[in-house]
C-alpha positions, 0 to 999 in steps of 0.5 A: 557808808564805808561800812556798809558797802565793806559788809556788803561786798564781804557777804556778796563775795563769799557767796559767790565763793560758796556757789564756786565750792559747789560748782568745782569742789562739791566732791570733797563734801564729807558731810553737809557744811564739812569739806575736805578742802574748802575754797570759801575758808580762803575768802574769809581770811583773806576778807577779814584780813583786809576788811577786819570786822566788817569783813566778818559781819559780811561772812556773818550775814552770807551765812545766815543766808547760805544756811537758810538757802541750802542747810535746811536742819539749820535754825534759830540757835544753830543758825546764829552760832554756826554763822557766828563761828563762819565770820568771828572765828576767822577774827578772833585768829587775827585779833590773836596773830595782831596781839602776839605783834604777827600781822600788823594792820599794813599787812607788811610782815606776812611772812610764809611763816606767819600765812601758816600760822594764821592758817593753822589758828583760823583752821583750828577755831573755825573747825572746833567752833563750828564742831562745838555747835553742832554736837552741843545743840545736837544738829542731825548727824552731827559728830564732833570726833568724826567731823572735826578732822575733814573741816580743820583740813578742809579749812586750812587747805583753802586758807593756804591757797587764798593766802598764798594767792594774797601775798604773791599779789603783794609782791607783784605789787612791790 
């Protein structure tokens, strides 16, 4: 039952994080689905940080529905792995940071250092990931070279701003 309402709670939140970047931020909007700063990719490391896998299915099932709802280019193929690359590959850059001993699973080493690298991993997969899908399976407009660069900013800056909103809580806290 945890589980489920983990996943649930995830997907819901990063919906409402969606339609908040469409609300106040729409004009940072370089291409459909890249941003030049991207309130959402904030939520994600923050939900996978503190709801791990689950957290990335959330992201994973939100996708799949945001996609639907507003990409209407995205199908089938594309749609899997582009929701795959929004949920997995903010995890699979903290089954990296949690390997190389930089997060632990309290949450008690989260360091300016470590928040950057954090961000600066999850930017890099989530741009690169998604970037990779969308010129692989030849998405309308899509350009791996132009396209690219706008999504790691964009990602990192809302990563930076929902992480740096994370550990001041956490020392409010203490």
């Amino acid at each position: 039952m945890e589980t489920a309402v983990l996943i649930s709670l995830a997907a819901v939140l990063y919906w409402l994080g969606y339609a908040v970047q469409g609300w106040l931020f729409q004009f940072t909007e370089h291409v459909s689905g890249v941003n030049w700063f991207y309130l959402p990719a904030g939520l994600r490391v923050v939900l996978v940080l503190v709801a791990g896998l689950n957290g990335a299915l959330g992201i994973f099932a939100a996708t799949i529905v945001i996609n639907l709802l507003h990409m209407g280019d995205m199908n089938g193929t594309v749609l899997l792995l582009t929701a795959g690359a929004s949920g997995f590959g903010v995890w699979f850059a903290l089954l990296l940071m949690r390997w190389r001993g930089q997060i632990d699973a309290g949450l008690t080493v989260l360091t300016s250092s470590v928040l950057i690298q954090y961000a600066l991993i999850y930017a890099l997969f989530n741009a690169v990931f998604h970037q990779l899908v969308w010129w692989t399976l030849q998405r309308d407009g899509a350009s791996f070279m132009v396209d690219v660069w706008p999504m790691f900013v964009g990602d990192l800056l809302g990563a930076l701003f929902f992480l740096y909103a994370l550990k001041v809580l956490l020392t409010l806290k203490s």
